[in-house]
N, C-alpha and C positions, 0 to 999 in steps of 0.2 A: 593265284592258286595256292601260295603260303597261307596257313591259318596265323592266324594275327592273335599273340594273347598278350599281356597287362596282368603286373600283379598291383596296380590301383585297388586303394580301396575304396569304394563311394560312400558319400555321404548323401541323406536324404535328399538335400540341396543339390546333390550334383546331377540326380533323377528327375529332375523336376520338368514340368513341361513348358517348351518354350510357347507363352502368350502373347497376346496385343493387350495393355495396360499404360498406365497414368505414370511417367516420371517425373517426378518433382524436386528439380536440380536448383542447391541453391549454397550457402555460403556454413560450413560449419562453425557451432558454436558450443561451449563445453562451460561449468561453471555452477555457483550455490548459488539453489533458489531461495532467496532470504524475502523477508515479510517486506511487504509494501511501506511499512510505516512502525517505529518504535516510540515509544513514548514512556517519558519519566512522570510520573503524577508526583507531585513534591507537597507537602502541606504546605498552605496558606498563614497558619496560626501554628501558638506553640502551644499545646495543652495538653491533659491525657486522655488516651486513646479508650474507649471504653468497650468496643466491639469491634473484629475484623471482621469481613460477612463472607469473604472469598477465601480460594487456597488456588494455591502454583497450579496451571495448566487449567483452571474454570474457563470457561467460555462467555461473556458478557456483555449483553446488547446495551448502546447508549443509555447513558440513563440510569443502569442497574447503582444501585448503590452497593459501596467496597467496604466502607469502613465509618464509623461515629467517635466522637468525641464527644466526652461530659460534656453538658452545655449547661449546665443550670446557670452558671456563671456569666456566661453569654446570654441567655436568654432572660436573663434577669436585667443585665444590661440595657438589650432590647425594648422590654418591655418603657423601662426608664427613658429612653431615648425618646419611645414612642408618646409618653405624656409629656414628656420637654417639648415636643412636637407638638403637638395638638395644643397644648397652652401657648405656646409663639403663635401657631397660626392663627387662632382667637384672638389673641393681642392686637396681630397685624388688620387683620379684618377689623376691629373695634377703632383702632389708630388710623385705618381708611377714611372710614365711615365718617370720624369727627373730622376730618378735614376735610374733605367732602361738604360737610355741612358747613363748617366755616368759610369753606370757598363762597356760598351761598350769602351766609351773611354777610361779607365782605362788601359784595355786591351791592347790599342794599343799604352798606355804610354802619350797619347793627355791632359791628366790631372792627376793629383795630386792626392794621396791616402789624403792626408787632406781633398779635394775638393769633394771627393766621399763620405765618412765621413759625411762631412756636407748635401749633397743629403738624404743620407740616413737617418737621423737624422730629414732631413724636412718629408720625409715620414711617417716614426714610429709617429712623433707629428699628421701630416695629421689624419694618418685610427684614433688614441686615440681620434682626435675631433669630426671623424666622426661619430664613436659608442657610443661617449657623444652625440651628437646632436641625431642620430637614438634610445636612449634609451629617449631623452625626448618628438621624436615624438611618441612613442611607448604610454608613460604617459599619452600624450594627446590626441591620441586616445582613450584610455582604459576610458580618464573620457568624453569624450565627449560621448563613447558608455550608460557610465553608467548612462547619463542624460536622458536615454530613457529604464524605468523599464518593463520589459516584463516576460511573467510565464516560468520559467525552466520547467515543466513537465503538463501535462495535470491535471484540478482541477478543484474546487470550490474557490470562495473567501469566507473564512469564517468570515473576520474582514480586516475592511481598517479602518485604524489610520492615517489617512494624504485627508487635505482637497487642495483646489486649492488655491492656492495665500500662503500657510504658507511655511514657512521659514522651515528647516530640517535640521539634525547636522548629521554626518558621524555617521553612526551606528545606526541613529533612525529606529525602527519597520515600516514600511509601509503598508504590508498586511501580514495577516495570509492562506495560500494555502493549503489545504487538500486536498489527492486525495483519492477517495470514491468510484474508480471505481472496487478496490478488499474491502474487508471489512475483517476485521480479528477478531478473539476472541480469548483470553489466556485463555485454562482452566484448573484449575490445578486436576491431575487424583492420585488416591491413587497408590504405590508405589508397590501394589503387580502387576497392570494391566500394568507395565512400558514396556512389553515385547510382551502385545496384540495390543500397539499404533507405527505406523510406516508412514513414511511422505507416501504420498498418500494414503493412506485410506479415502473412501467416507463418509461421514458426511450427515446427515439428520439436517434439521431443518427449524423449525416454528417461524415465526416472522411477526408480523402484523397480524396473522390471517393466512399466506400463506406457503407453504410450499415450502424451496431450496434445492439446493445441493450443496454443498463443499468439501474440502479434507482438509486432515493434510498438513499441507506447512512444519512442521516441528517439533521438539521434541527435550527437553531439555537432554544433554546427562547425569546428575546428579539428585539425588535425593537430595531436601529439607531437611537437618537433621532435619529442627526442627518441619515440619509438615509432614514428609515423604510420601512426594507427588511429583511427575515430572510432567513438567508445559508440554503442546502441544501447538502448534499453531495452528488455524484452521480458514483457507479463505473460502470466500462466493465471486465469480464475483457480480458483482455490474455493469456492465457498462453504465446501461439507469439510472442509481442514482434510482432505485425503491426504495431503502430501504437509509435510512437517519442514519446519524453515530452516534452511540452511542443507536442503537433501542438493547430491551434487546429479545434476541433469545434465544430460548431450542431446544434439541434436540440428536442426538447420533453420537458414531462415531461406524461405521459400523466392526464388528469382526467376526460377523459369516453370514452367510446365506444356510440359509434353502430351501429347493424346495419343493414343493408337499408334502404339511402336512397338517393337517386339521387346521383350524386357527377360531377363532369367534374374536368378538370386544369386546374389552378388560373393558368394562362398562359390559358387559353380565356376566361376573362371578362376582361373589359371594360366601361370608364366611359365613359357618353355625355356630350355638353356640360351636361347638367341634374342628372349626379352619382349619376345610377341603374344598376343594374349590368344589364347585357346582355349573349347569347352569340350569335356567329353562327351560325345552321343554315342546313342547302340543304332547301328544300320545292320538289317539284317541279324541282327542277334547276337549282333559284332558289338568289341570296343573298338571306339577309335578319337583321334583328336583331331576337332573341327576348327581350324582357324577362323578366328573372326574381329573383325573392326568394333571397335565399341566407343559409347556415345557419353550419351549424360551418365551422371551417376548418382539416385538418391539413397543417400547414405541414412536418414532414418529409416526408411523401409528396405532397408540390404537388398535396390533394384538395382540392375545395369543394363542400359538400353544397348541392345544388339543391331548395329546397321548396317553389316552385312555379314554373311558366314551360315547363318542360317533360317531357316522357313519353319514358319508358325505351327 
């Protein structure tokens, strides 16, 4: 017969109604989603640089080309190599051919085993010149390709270290390539849960504000002595670049799920002075605090499964 009041204040959350939905209880994970893959492009040759074709943060499918280099120099080269070529091969073919035909006449005693000898001796020298010459057109192609720097894989430029007109030494850095289009996170998981993490397992998480999905790509086969923890991998697709490398994400990786259970939002419970969990409901038009038993808890979507205390 006492009127019962509460100077609580509610929050949306704590209004909310209680349903039958999907709990998806699984092992927290927190950490920067860095690019799948970096990459240093380094020149091949030293020469100068004669055109950049990109800038910092361009986007570039394999293949695109980055950057050229003078080539007259090289391509001049080329060219040279390529008649050094073509005159050995001729050689070799003509130094064939006569020993070939001296083998013939050998045969029918028309020449000299010394005379054959020497055919055959100009031959073996012929093809040695030719595969000397064909290994320095080989050279000079390979540098004249490498006058022209283009993306091995599809990326980002994250850093260009080479302006137009400078001079470059073999081995200098040119650009830095990131590919961004998966995103990955290492996070390291305590050593008892080492047997609940399995590559494919779907991953929840939150970052910018938004919510993804991922899986395990993969899991370390040891455990950490000294912090006795195994590390997982865990991708997020990435291909429109929404999300930027190194944004810091939370989230879960997915171990159980639940069907049809009564679930509230996880702002709605509440610890009494005695350490038991309770929800405020209105009966009758009433506040009051509903003790109740609680279950899984998915902590990307701020569920708590309710298993008993109260009805749907």
């Amino acid at each position: 017969g006492q009127r019962r009041t509460s100077s609580v204040v509610l929050a949306a959350a704590d209004v909310a109604k209680v349903a039958r939905g999907i709990i998806e209880s699984g092992i927290p994970i927190a950490g920067d989603l860095r690019p799948i893959e970096t990459l240093s492009l380094k020149s091949r040759l030293e020469g100068n640089v004669e055109q950049v074709l990109v800038r910092e943060g361009d986007r570039v499918v394999a293949g695109a080309p980055l950057a050229r280099y003078e080539a007259i120099d090289f391509e001049s080269a080329l060219r040279s190599a390529e008649a050094d070529a073509t005159s050995a091969r001729t050689a070799a073919q003509t130094a064939q051919w006569n020993y070939d035909q001296s083998k013939d006449l050998f045969k029918v005693g028309a020449i000299a085993e010394r005379d054959l000898r020497a055919t055959e001796q100009t031959a073996a020298a012929a093809k040695a010149q030719q595969a000397a010459a064909d290994s320095r057109l080989r050279a000079a192609q390979s540098l004249t390709r490498d006058t022209r720097i283009v993306a091995p894989v599809r990326g980002t430029i994250q850093f260009r270290r080479v302006q137009a007109g400078e001079h470059v030494l073999r081995g200098a850095e040119l650009f830095t390539l990131v590919r961004s289009e998966i995103l990955e996170l290492t996070a390291s998981l305590p050593a008892r849960r080492a047997n609940d993490v399995l590559p494919g397992q779907p991953v929840r998480f939150l970052a910018d504000g938004k919510a993804f999905t991922g899986k395990v790509a993969r899991v370390s086969p040891t455990i950490d002595p000294a912090s006795r923890s195994i590390t997982a991998y865990v991708q997020i697709p990435n291909p429109n670049g929404e999300l930027k490398g190194n944004t810091f994400s939370s989230g879960q990786i997915i171990a159980q799920t639940l069907s049809n259970v009564l679930v509230v939002p996880q702002p709605a419970v509440r610890t009494g002075q005695d350490g038991k969990a309770f929800i405020y409901r209105i009966m009758g038009g009433e506040l009051e605090q509903a003790p109740v038993t609680l279950g899984a808890v998915d902590e990307a979507r701020g569920l708590v499964e309710v298993k008993d205390g109260l009805q749907e």
